[in-house]
LUMMAR-549116 format. One record per residue: residue number from 1; residue in one letter; x, y, z of N, C-alpha, C in turn. Coordinates in pm, 1 decimal. Layout:
# LUMMAR-549116
<r seq="NUM" type="a" n_X="X" n_Y="Y" n_Z="Z" ca_X="X" ca_Y="Y" ca_Z="Z" c_X="X" c_Y="Y" c_Z="Z"/>
...
# end
This chain:
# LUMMAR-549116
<r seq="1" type="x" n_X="16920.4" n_Y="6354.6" n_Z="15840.3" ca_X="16947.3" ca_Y="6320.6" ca_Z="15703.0" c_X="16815.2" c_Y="6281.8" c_Z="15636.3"/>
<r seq="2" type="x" n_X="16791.6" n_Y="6317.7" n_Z="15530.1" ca_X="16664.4" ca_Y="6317.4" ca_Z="15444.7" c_X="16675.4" c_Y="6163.7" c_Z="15430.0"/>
<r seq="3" type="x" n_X="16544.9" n_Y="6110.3" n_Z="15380.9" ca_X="16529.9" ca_Y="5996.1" ca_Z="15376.3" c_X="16425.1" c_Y="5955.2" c_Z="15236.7"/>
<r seq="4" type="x" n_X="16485.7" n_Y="5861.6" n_Z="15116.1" ca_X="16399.1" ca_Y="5841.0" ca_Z="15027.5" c_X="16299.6" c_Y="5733.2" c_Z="15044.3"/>
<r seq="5" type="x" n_X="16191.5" n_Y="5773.9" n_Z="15079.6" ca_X="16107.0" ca_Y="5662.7" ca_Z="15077.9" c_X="15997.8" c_Y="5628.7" c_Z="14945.2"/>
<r seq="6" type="x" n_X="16067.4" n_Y="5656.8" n_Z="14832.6" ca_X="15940.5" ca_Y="5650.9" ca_Z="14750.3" c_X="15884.0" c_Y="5474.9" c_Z="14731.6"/>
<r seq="7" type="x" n_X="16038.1" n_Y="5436.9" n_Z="14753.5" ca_X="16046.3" ca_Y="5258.2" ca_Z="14689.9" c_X="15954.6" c_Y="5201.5" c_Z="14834.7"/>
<r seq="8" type="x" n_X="15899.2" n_Y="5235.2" n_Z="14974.2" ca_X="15891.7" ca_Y="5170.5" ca_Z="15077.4" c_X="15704.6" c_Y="5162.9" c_Z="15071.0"/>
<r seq="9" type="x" n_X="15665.5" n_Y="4998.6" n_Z="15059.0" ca_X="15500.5" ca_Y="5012.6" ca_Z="15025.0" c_X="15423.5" c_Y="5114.2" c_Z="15146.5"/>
<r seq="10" type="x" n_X="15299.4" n_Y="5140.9" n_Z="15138.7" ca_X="15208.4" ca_Y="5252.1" ca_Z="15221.2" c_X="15177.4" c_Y="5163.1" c_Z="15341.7"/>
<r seq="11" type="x" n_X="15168.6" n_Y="5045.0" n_Z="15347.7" ca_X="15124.3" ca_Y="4936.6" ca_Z="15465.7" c_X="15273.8" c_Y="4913.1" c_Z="15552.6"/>
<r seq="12" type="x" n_X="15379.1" n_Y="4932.2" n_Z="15463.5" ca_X="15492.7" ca_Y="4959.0" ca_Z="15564.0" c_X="15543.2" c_Y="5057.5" c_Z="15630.4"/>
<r seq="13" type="x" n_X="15500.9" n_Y="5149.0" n_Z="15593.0" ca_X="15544.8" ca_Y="5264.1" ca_Z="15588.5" c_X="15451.4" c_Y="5292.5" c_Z="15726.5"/>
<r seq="14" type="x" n_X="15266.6" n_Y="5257.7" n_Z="15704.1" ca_X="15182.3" ca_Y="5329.6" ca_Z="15836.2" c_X="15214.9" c_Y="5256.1" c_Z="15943.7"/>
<r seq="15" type="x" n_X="15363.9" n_Y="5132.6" n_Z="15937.3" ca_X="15353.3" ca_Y="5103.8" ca_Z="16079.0" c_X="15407.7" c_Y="5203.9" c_Z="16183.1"/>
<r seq="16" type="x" n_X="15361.0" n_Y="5153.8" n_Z="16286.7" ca_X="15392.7" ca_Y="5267.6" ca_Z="16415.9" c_X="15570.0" c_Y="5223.6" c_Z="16454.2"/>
<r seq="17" type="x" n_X="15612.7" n_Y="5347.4" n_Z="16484.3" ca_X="15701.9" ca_Y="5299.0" ca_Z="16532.0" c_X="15807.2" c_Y="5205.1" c_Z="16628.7"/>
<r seq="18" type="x" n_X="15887.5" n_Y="5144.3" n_Z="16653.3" ca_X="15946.7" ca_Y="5061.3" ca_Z="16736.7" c_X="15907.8" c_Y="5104.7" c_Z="16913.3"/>
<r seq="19" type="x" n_X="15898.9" n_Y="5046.2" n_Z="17000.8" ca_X="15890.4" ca_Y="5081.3" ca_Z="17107.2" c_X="15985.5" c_Y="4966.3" c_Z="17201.7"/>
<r seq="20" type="x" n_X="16030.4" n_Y="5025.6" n_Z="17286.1" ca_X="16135.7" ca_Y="4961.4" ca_Z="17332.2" c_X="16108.2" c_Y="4938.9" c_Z="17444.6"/>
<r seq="21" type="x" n_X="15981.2" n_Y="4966.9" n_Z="17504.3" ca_X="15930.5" ca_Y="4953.9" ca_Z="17645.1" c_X="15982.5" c_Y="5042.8" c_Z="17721.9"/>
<r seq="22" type="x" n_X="15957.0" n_Y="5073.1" n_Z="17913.2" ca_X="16054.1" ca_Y="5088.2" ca_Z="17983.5" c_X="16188.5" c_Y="5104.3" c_Z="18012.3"/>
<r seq="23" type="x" n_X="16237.5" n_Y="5233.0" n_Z="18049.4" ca_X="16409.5" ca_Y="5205.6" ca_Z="18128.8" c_X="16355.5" c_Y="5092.5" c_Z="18246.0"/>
<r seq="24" type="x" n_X="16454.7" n_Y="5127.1" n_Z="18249.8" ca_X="16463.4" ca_Y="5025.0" ca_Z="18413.8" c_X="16394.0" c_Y="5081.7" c_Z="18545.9"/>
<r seq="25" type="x" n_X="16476.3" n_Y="5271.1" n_Z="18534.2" ca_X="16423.3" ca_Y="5315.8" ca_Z="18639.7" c_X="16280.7" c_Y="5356.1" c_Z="18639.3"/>
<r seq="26" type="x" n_X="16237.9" n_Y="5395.7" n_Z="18516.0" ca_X="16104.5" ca_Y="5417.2" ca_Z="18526.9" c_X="16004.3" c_Y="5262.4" c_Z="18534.2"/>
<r seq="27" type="x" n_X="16035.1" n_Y="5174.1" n_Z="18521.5" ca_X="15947.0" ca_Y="5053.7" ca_Z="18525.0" c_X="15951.8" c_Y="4988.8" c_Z="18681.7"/>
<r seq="28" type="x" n_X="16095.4" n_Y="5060.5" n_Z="18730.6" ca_X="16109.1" ca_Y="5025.7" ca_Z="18908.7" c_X="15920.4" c_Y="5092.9" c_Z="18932.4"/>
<r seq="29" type="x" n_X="15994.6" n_Y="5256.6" n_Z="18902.7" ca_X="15866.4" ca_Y="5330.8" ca_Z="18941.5" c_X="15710.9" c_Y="5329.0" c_Z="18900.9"/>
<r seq="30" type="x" n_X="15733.2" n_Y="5226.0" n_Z="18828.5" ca_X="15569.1" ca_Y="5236.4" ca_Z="18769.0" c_X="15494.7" c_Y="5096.3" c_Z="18843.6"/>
<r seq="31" type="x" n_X="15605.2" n_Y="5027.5" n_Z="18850.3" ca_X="15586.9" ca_Y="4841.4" ca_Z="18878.9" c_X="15608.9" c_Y="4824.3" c_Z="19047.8"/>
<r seq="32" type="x" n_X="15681.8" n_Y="4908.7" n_Z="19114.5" ca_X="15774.1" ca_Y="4874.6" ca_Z="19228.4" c_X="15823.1" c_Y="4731.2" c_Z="19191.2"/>
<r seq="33" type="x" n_X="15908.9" n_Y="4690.7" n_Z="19086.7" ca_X="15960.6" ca_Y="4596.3" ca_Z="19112.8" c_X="16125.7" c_Y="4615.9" c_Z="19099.1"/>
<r seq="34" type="x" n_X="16147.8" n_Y="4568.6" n_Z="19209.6" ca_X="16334.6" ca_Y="4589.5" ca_Z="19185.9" c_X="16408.2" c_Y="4476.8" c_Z="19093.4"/>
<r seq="35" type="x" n_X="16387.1" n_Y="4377.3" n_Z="19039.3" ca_X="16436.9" ca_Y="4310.2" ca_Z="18956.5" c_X="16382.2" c_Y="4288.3" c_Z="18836.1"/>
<r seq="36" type="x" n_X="16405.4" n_Y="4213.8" n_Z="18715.7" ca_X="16355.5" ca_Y="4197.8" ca_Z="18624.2" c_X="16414.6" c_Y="4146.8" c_Z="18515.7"/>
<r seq="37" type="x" n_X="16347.1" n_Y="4014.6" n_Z="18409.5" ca_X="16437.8" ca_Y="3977.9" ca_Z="18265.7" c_X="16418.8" c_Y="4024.9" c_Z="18241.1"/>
<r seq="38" type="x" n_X="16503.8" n_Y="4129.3" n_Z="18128.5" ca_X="16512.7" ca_Y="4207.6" ca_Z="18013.1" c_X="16530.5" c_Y="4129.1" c_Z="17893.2"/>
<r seq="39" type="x" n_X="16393.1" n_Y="4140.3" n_Z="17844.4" ca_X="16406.5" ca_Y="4041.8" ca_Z="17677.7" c_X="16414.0" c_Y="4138.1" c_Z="17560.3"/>
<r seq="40" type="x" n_X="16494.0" n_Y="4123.6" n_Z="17424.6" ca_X="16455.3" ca_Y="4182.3" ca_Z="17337.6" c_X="16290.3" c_Y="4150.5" c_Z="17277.1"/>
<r seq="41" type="x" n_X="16271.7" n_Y="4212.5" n_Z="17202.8" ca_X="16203.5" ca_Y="4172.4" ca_Z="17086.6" c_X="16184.4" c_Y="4061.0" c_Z="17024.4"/>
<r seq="42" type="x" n_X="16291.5" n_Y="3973.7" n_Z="17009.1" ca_X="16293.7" ca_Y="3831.0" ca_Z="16936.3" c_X="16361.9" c_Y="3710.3" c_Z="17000.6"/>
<r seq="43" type="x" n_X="16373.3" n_Y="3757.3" n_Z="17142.8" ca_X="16415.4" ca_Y="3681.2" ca_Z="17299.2" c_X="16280.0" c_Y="3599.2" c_Z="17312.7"/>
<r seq="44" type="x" n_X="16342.5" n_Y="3440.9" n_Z="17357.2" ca_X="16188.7" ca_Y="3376.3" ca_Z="17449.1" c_X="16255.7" c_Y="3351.6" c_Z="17542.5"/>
<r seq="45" type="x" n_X="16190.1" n_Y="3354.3" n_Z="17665.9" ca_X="16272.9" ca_Y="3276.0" ca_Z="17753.9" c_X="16282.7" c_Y="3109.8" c_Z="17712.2"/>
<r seq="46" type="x" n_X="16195.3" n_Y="3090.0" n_Z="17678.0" ca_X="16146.1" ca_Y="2903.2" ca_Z="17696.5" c_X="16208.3" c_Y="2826.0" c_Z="17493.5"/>
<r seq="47" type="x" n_X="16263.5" n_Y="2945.1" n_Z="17470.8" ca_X="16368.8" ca_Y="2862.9" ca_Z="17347.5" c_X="16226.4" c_Y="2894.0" c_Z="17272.2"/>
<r seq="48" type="x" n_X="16319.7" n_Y="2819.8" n_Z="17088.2" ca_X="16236.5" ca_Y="2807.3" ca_Z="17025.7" c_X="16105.4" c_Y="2703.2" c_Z="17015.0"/>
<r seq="49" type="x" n_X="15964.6" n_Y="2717.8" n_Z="16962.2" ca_X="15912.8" ca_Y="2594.0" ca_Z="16997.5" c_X="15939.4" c_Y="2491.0" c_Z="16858.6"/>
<r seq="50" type="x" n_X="15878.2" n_Y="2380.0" n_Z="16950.1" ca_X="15908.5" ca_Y="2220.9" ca_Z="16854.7" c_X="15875.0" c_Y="2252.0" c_Z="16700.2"/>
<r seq="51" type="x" n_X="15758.7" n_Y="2341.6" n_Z="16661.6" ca_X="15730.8" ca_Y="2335.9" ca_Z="16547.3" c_X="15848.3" c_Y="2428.1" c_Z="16440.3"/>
<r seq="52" type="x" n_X="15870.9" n_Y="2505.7" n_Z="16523.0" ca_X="15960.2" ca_Y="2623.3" ca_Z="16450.5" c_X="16103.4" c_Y="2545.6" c_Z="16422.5"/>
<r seq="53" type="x" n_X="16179.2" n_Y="2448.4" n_Z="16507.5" ca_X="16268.7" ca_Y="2386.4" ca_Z="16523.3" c_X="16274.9" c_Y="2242.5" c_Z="16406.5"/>
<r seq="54" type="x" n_X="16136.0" n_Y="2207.9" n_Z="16424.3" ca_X="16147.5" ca_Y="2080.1" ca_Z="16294.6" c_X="16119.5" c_Y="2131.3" c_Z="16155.8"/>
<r seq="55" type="x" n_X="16054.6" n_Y="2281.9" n_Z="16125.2" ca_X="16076.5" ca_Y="2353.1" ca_Z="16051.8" c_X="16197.7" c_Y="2405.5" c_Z="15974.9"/>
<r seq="56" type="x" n_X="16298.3" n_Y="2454.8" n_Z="16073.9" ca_X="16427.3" ca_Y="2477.6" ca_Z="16053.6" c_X="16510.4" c_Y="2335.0" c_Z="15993.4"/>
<r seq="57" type="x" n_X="16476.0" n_Y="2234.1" n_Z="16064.2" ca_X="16545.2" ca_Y="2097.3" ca_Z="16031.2" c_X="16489.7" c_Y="2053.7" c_Z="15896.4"/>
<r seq="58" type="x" n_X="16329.0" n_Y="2077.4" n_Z="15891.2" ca_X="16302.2" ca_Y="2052.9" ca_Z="15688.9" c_X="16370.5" c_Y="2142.0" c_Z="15595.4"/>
<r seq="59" type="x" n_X="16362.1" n_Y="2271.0" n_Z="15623.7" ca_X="16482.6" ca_Y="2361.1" ca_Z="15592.5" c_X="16580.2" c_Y="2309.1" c_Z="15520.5"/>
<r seq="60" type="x" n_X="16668.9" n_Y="2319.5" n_Z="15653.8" ca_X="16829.8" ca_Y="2275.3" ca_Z="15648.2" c_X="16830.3" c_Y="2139.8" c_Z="15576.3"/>
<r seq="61" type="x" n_X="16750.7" n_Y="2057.0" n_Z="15565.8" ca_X="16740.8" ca_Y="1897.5" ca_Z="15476.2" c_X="16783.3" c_Y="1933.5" c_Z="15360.5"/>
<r seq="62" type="x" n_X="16748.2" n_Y="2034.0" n_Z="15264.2" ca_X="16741.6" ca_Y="2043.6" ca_Z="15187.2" c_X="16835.6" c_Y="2129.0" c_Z="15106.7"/>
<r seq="63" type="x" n_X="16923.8" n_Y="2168.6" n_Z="15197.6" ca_X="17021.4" ca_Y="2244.4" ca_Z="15165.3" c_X="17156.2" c_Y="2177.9" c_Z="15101.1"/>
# end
């Protein structure tokens, strides 16, 4: 399906595309590792940090 991009700026537009890393089986084969976390993109393991969190809470104060 055609796609209008006239409205989308030139600095958004030259980003590269998404990459999603590794399957599984090919990262067995590249890594030999048989296990592994699978994180998205916007996954931490270790949570959000303190600053981002009292951020959210000045936020929400004000709501």
């Amino acid at each position: 399906m055609p796609q209008d991009t006239s409205l989308i700026r030139p600095e958004i537009a030259a980003l590269a595309d998404y990459n999603a890393g590794l399957a599984l089986d090919r990262f067995r084969q590249v890594y030999g590792v048989e296990a592994r976390a699978k994180l998205d993109s916007n996954e931490n393991p270790l949570g959000p940090a303190p600053a981002a969190i009292a951020a959210m809470r000045d936020c929400a104060a004000g709501i």
